[in-house]
C-alpha positions in Angstrom: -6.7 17.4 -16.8 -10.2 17.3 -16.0 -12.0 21.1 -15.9 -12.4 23.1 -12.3 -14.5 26.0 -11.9 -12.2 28.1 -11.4 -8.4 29.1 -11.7 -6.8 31.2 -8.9 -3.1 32.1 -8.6 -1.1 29.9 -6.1 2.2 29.1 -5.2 3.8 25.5 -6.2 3.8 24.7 -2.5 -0.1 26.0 -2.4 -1.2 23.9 -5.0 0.6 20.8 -3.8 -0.9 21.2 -0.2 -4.4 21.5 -2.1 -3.6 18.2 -3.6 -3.4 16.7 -0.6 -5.7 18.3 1.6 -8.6 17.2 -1.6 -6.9 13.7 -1.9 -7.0 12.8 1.9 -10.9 14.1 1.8 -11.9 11.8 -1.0 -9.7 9.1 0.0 -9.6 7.8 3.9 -7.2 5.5 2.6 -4.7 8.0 2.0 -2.3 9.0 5.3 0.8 11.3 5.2 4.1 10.3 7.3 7.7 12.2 7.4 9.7 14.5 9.7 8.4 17.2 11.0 5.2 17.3 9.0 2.1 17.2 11.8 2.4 20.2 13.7 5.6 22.7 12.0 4.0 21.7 8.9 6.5 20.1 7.1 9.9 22.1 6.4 9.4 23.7 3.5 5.6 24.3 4.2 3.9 21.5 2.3 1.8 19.8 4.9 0.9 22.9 6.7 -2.4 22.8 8.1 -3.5 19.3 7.4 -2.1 18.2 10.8 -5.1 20.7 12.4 -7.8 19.4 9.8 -6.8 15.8 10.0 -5.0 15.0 13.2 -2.0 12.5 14.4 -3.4 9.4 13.2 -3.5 11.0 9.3 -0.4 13.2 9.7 1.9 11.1 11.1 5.2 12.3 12.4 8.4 10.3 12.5 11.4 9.6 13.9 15.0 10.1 11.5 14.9 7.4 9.9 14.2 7.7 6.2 14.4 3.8 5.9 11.7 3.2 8.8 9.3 5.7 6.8 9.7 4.0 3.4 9.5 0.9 4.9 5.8 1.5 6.5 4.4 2.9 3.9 5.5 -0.6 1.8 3.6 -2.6 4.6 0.6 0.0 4.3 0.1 0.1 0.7 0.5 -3.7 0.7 -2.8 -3.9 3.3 -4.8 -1.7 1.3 -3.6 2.2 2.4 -2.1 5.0 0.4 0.4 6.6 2.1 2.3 9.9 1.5 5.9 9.8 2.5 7.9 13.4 2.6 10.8 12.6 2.8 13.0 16.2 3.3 15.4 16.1 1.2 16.1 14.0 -2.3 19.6 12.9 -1.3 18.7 11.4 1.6 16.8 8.7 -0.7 20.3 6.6 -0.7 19.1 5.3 3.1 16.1 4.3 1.7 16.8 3.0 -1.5 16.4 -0.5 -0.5 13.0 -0.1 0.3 12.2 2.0 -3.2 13.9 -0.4 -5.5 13.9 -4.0 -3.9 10.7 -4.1 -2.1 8.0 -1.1 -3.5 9.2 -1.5 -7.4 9.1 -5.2 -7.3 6.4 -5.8 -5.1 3.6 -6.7 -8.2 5.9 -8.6 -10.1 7.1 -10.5 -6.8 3.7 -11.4 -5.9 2.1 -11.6 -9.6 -0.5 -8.8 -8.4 -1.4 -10.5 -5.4 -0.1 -7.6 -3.6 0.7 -4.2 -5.0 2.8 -0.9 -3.5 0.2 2.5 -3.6 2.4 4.4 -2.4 3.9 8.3 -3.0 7.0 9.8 -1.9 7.4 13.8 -1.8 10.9 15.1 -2.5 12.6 18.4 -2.5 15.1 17.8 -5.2 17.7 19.7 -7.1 20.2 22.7 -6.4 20.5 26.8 -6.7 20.3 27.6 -2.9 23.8 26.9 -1.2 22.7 24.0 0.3 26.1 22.0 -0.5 26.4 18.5 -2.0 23.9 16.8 0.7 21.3 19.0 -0.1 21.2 19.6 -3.6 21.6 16.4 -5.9 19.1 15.8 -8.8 18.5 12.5 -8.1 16.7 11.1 -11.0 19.0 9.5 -12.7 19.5 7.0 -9.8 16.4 5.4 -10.5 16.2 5.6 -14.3 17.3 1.8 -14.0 14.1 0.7 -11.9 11.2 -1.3 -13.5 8.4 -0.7 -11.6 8.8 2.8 -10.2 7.1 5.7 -11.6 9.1 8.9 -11.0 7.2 12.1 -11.6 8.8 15.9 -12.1 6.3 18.8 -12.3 7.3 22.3 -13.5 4.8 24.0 -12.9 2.0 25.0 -9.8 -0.9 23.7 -11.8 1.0 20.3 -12.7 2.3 20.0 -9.2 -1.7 19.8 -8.0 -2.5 17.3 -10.9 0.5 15.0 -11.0 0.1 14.4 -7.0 -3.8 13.7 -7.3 -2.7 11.3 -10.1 0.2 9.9 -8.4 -1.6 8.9 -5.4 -4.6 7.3 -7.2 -1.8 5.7 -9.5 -1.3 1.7 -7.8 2.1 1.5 -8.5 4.9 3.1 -6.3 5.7 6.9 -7.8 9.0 8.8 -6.4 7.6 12.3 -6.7 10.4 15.1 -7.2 10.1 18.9 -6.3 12.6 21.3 -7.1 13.3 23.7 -4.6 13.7 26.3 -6.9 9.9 26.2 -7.9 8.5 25.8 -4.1 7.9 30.1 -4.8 7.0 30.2 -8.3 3.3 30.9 -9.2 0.9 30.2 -11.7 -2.6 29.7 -12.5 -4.3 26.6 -10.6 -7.6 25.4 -11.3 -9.4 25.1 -8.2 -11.1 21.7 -6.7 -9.8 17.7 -7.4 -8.3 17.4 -10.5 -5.6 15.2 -11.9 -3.1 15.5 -14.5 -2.1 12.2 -16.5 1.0 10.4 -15.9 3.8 9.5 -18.6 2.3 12.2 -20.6 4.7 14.9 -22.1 3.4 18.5 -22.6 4.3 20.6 -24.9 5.4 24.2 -23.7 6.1 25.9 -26.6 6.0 25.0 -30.1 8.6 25.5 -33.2 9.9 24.2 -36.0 13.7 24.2 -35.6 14.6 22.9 -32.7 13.4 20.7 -29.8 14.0 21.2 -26.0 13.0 18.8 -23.9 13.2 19.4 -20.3 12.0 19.0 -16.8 11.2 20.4 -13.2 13.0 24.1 -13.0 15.1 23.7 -16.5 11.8 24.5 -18.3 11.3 27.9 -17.0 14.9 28.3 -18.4 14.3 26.4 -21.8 11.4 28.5 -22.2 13.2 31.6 -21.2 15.8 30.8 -23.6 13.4 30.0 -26.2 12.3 33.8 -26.2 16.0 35.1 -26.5 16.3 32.6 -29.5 12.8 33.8 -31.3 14.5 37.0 -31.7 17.4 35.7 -33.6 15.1 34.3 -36.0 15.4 30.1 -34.6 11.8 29.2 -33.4 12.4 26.3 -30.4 9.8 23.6 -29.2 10.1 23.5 -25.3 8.9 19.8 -23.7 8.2 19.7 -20.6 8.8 16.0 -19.7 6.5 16.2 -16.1 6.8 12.3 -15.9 10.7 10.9 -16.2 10.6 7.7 -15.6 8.5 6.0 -17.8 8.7 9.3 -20.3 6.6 9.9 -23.3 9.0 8.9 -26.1 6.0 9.3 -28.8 5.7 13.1 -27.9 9.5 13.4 -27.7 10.3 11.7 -31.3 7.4 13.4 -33.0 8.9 16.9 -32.6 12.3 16.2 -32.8 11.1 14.7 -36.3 9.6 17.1 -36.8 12.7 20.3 -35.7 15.5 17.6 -37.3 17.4 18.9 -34.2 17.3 18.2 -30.3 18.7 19.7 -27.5 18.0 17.9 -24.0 18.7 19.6 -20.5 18.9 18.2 -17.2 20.6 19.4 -14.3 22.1 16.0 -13.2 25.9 15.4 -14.5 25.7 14.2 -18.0 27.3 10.5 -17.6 24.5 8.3 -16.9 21.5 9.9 -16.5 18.4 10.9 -18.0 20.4 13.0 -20.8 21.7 10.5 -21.7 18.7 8.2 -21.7 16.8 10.3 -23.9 19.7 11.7 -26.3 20.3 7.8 -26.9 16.4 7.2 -27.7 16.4 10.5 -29.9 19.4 9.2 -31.8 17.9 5.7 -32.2 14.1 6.9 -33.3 15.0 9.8 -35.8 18.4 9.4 -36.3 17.0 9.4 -40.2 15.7 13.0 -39.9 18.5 14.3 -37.4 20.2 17.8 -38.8 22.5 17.4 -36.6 23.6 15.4 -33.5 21.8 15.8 -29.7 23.4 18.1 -27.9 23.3 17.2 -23.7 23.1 20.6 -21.8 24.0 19.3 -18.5 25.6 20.2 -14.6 29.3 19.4 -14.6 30.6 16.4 -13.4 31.1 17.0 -10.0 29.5 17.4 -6.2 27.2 20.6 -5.8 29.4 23.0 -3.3 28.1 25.4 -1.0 29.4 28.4 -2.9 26.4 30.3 -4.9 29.0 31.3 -7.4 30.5 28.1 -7.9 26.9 26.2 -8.1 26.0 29.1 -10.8 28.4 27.6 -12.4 28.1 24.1 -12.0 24.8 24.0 -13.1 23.0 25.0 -16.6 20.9 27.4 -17.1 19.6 29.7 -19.4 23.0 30.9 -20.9 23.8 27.4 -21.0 20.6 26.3 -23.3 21.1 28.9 -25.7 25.2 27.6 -25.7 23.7 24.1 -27.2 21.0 25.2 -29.0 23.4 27.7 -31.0 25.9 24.8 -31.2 23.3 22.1 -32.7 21.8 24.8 -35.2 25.5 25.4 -36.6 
C-alpha cells in the first residue's frame, strides 16, 4: 500500500465510496452502472454522492436485469472502458453467471490478448441479518473453479479503499465481495489514492501454534477468538486471505509450517468450497510438518433461513473458531 498523508476514521462503506470517487477522478475511463445507484445512491449507500459530482453518463442507472449489466460492462471493457458494476446482492450473480464465467473470464485467452475484460463487480455478500436464503449466500465458492477471474474479499475499511483502487486498475475481470456485516465497521483509512495489492495475504496476527486463515467478516471473529485463546496459553496466527481466488498459498504454507497446525474458516457450507480448497493445499504443502490434521470451521450444510436464531446457528463464529482450534490442538 502506497503511503497517504493522513489516516482518518471511516466506515467500510466510506472508504469504498472514496475509492471510487478518487478512481473515477484519475480515470475518465472508469463508469459505474447498477440499480438504483445515480440518484438514491446505491442501496446500501456505496455510490452516494457520485451521481451529484459525476452525473448520468458516469453513474449509470439500470433496469433489473443483472445479466444486461454484466453484459455491458463486457462490451465496455472490451472497447477500452472500466466499468463498475454493483450488483445488489451476491446471490443474484446466478443470472449473470454466464456473462462472469463464459465471456469476462475467458475473454484474454479467447482472443490471445487481443481483447481483454477491465472490468469490477461490487457485491454485498454473506449472511447475519435475516435476510433468508436469497439474500444471504457466500458465494465464493461458486467461482473458485474459474480461470481467469480474480475474486477479491476485504476485511477491513482500509483494505476495502485499496483492494477497489487495485481491482479497477487490475485488466483482468475481478468479482469484488462485501460482506454486509462489515458495511458499519470502522477503522483507520489513509486518506488520498492508494491501492492495496492483489493475491497478497496479510497477516493479522502472529503466533506460533496455530494458523487461522480467513476472510471478509470471519477475521474479526478469528481475531476475536485469537484473544480468548492467548489467555489459555495457545498463541494463534490469524490470515487474512483479502484476495480468494487466486490466494496467496506461499504466505498460507509458510505459517502453517511454521504453527504445525491449521484451522481454516469460511462461512460457505464446507463441501466444495474454499475450505476445502485450501485445507487440501495445506494438507498437500506441509503435510510433513502437520501436528495434526486441518480442521474446516464452516456454515452447515444448508439454505440460510430468515430466522436470526436459526442463522446464529447456521453460521460459525467466534465460538465456533475456538471449537476447531481447541479440537486441532488436542
Amino acid at each position: 500500500m502506497t503511503t497517504a498523508e493522513a489516516v482518518r476514521v471511516r466506515t467500510y462503506v466510506q472508504a469504498l465510496n472514496e475509492a471510487l470517487d478518487l478512481a473515477m477522478t484519475r480515470d475518465p475511463s472508469v463508469f459505474l452502472l447498477g440499480e438504483d445507484i445515480g440518484r438514491m445512491g446505491g442501496d446500501f449507500g456505496v455510490t452516494r454522492g457520485l451521481f451529484d459530482k459525476f452525473g448520468a453518463e458516469r453513474v449509470r442507472d439500470t433496469p433489473l436485469s443483472e445479466a444486461a449489466i454484466v453484459g455491458i460492462c463486457v462490451g465496455a471493457a472490451m472497447v477500452g472502458m472500466r466499468p463498475v458494476a454493483e450488483i445488489m446482492f451476491a446471490d443474484f450473480l446466478g443470472e449473470c453467471y454466464d456473462q462472469l464465467v463464459n465471456n469476462a473470464a475467458k475473454m484474454h485467452y479467447m482472443f490471445d490478448g487481443q481483447f481483454k475484460a477491465p472490468l469490477v463487480v461490487r457485491t454485498a455478500a454473506g449472511g447475519g441479518f435475516g435476510g433468508g436464503p436469497h439474500h444471504s449466500q457466500s458465494v465464493e465458492g461458486w467461482f473458485m473453479n474459474v480461470p481467469g477471474l480474480v475474486v477479491v474479499a476485504p476485511a477491513t475499511p482500509a483494505d476495502a479503499k485499496g483492494l477497489l483502487a487495485a481491482s479497477i486498475e487490475n485488466d483482468n475481470p475481478v468479482l469484488f465481495l462485501e460482506h454486509k456485516g462489515l458495511y458499519r465497521v470502522k477503522g483507520d483509512v489513509p486518506e488520498g489514492y492508494y491501492t492495496t495489492p492483489l493475491c497478497r495475504a496479510a497477516v493479522r496476527r502472529e503466533g506460533r501454534d496455530v494458523t487461522i486463515v480467513t476472510a471478509m467478516k470471519l477475521v474479526h471473529d478469528a481475531l476475536a477468538a485469537a484473544e480468548v485463546l492467548a489467555q489459555e496459553g495457545i498463541e494463534a496466527e490469524v490470515i487474512d486471505l483479502r484476495t480468494v481466488r487466486p490466494y496467496d498459498a506461499e504466505t498460507l504454507v509458510a505459517s502453517v509450517r511454521k504453527t504445525g497446525r491449521a484451522v481454516v474458516a469460511t462461512e460457505a457450507p464446507k463441501m466444495g468450497g474454499l475450505a476445502a480448497e485450501l485445507s487440501a493445499t495445506l494438507s498437500e504443502e506441509c503435510f510433513g510438518y502437520l501436528k495434526a490434521p486441518v480442521v474446516r470451521v464452516s456454515g452447515l450444510d444448508t439454505p440460510i433461513p430468515f430466522s436470526v436464531p436459526l442463522e446464529k446457528l447456521i453460521l460459525p463464529g467466534k465460538d465456533d473458531i475456538l471449537a476447531g482450534v481447541r479440537q486441532t490442538m488436542q
